[in-house]
N, C-alpha and C positions, 0 to 999 in steps of 0.2 A: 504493500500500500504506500509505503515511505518516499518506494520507488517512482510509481506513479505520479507522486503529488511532487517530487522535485522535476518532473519530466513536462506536469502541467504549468511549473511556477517558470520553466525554461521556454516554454511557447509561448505564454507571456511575453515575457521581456524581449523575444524575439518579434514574436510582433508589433510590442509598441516599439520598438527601435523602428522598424519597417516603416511604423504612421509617423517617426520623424523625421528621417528621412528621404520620404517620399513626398514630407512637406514642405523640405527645403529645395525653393527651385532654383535653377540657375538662369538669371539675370544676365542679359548681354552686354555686362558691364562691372566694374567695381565699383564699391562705395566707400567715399569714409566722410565719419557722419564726425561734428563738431560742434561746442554749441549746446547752450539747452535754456534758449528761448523759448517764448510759450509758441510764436508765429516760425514759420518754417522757412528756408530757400534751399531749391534744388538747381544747383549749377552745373552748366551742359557743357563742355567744352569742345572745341571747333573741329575741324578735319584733321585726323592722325597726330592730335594733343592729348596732352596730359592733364588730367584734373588741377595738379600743380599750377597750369596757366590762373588757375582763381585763387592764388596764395593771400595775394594782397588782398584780395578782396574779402575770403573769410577771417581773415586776422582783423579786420576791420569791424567786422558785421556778426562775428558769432556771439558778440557776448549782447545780442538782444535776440538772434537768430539758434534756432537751430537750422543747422547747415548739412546738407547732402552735398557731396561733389562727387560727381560719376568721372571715370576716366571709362570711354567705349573698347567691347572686347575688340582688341585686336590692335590699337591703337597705343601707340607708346610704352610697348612691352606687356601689355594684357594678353593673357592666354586668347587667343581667335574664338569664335564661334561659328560652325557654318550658317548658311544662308544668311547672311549680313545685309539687309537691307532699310532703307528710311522709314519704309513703314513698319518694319520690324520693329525697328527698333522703338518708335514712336510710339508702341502698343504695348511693347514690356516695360517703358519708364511710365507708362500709365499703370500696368498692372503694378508697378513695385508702390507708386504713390497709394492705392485701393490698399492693398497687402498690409501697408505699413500705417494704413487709417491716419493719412497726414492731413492736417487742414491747415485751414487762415496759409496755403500755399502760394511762395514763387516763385516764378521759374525764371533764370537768368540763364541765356544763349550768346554763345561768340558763333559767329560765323555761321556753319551747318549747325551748332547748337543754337543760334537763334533761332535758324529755321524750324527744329524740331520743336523749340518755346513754342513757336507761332502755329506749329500743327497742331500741337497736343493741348492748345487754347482754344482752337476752333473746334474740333474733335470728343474735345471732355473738359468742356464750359464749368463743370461742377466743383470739379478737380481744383481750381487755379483763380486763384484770386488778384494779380498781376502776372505779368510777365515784362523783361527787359531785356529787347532781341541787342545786343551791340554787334553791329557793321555785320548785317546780314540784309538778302534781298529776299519778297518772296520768290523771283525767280529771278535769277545769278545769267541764267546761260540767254536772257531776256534783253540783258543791256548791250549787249552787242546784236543782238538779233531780236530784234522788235514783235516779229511775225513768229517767233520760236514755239511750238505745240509738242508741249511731252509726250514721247510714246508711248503704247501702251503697253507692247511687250518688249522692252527694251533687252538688246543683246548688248552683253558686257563681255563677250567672250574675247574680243581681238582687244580690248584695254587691259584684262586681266593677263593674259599671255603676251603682249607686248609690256606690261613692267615685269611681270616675274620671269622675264628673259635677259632684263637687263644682270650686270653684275652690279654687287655690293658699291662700286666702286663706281661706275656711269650714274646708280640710283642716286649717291650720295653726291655727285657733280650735277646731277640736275635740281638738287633739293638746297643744295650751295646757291648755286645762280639764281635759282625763283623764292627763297625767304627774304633777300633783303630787300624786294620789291612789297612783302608782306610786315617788315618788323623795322623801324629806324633804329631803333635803340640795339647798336649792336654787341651789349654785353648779353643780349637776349638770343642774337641770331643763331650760336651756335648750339643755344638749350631748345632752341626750335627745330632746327635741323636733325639734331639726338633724338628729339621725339620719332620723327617721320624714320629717322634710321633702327628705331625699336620696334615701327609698326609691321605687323603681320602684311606681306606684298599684294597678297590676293586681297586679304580685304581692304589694301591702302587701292588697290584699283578699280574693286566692285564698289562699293563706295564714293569713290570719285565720279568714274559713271554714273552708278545711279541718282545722286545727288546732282550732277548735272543734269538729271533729266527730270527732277523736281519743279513742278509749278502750283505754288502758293496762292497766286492772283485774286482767285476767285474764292476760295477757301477761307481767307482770311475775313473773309463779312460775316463770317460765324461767331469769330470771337466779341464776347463781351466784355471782359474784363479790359482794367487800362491797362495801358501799351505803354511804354520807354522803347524810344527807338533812338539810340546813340551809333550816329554810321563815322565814320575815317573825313578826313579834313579833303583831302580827295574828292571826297565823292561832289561835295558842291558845287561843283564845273557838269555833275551829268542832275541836277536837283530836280528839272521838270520830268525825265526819264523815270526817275528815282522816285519821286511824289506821284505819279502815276502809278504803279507800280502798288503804292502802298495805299490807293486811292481808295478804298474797300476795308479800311481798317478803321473803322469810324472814330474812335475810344482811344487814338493814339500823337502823345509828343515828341516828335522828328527833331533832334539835335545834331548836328556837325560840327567835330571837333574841330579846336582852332590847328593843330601840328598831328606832324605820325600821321603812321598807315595801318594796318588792318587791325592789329594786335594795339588797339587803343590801351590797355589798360596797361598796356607797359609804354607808348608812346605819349600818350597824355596823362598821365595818373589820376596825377593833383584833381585836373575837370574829371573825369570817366567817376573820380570817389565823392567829388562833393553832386554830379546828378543822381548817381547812385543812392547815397544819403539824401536827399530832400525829395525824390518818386518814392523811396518806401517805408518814410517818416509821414507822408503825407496821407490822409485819410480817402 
């Protein structure tokens, strides 16, 4: 009988390990949480970055904030995940907010993490109580091609096999040349370039693809919540292009910084932390 009942108390414990186990899912992404605010921010960081990019910014903000910073699988030394896509992704940073019963939410985007602020406002309205896209468009591949229509079944097979053909050493000359046209501050350039040389090849390319073929436009008349839109000093030479564009976002304050390029929050600080501080001080 003795026998028995140690054999039932071991099916037990093997089963409840099984229910937790099987209730921890894997998220297309890391977390590290900071902070213990009563109101939340979930910070997105941009194409093949690292959560790190929001250093300054949670050192700032955590001690009213509690703070989420995702670094995306595959990006900046994260284990990959397969099928890596925007909508994918867009729907697991949604199911981890549900999961984790966050409220009084929101969501800060650099770049493609703007974009995905801007999706996952329009999409799950309930969710998100501000968002703050910086230097992101709803459609990127729009500003040079006015008439541009996203496919619907887009192939990324010849982007993906043309960079994971390249060597370590081409990938790295091409991510050299094109960051300093993305970062001024060049004690940044080369912690930017280590990211994209830590990112997983195929999904630095599916990724890239698919995100090029992302259109925002019409989507964005969903969102309710207020909007921060802080773009690159730059961008104000294309602003009628650019105010188009964002023409659909009813609930939203368009800033251009004065200096720097994409990576404001290391090319402008000072401005990107005092609009920062007075959108999510404000009621």
């Amino acid at each position: 009988m003795k026998k028995y009942r140690i054999f039932f108390i071991l099916m037990l414990v093997f089963a409840a390990a099984c229910n937790i186990f099987g209730q921890t899912k894997n998220y297309p992404f890391e977390i590290k949480k900071s902070g213990k605010g009563k109101k939340s921010i979930l910070f997105i960081p941009g194409f093949a970055s690292s959560g790190e990019v929001w250093n300054d910014t949670t050192a700032k903000f955590e001690k009213d904030f509690t703070c989420y910073t995702l670094t995306m699988a595959g990006f900046a030394g994260v284990k990959p995940q397969p099928d890596a896509t925007f909508k994918n992704w867009e729907n697991e940073i949604a199911a981890y907010i549900k999961d984790q019963k966050i409220e009084q939410l929101v969501i800060i985007g650099h770049s493609m993490g703007g974009s995905l602020a801007m999706a996952l406002a329009a999409d799950y309205p309930e969710l998100i109580s501000k968002i703050v896209v910086v230097d992101a468009l709803p459609c990127l591949a729009a500003l040079s091609d006015p008439n541009f229509k996203a496919k619907e079944n887009n192939d990324c097979t010849v982007t993906v096999n043309t960079l994971k053909a390249m060597t370590d050493e081409q990938f790295k000359q091409m991510q050299t040349g094109a960051i300093p046209r993305l970062v001024a501050d060049p004690s940044m350039q080369e912690t930017v370039v280590n990211w994209s040389m830590k990112s997983d090849r195929a999904t630095f390319a599916k990724m890239y693809c698919d995100f090029s073929n992302t259109d925002l436009r019409e989507k964005i008349q969903h969102i309710q919540c207020p909007a921060l839109v802080l773009l690159e000093s730059y961008f104000v030479n294309f602003k009628p292009a650019i105010e188009n564009q964002y023409k659909n976002l009813k609930n939203a304050d368009m800033r251009y910084a004065s200096k720097g390029l994409h990576f404001i929050m290391y090319d402008d600080k000072e401005w990107y932390l005092e609009q920062l501080n007075n959108f999510l001080l404000s009621k």
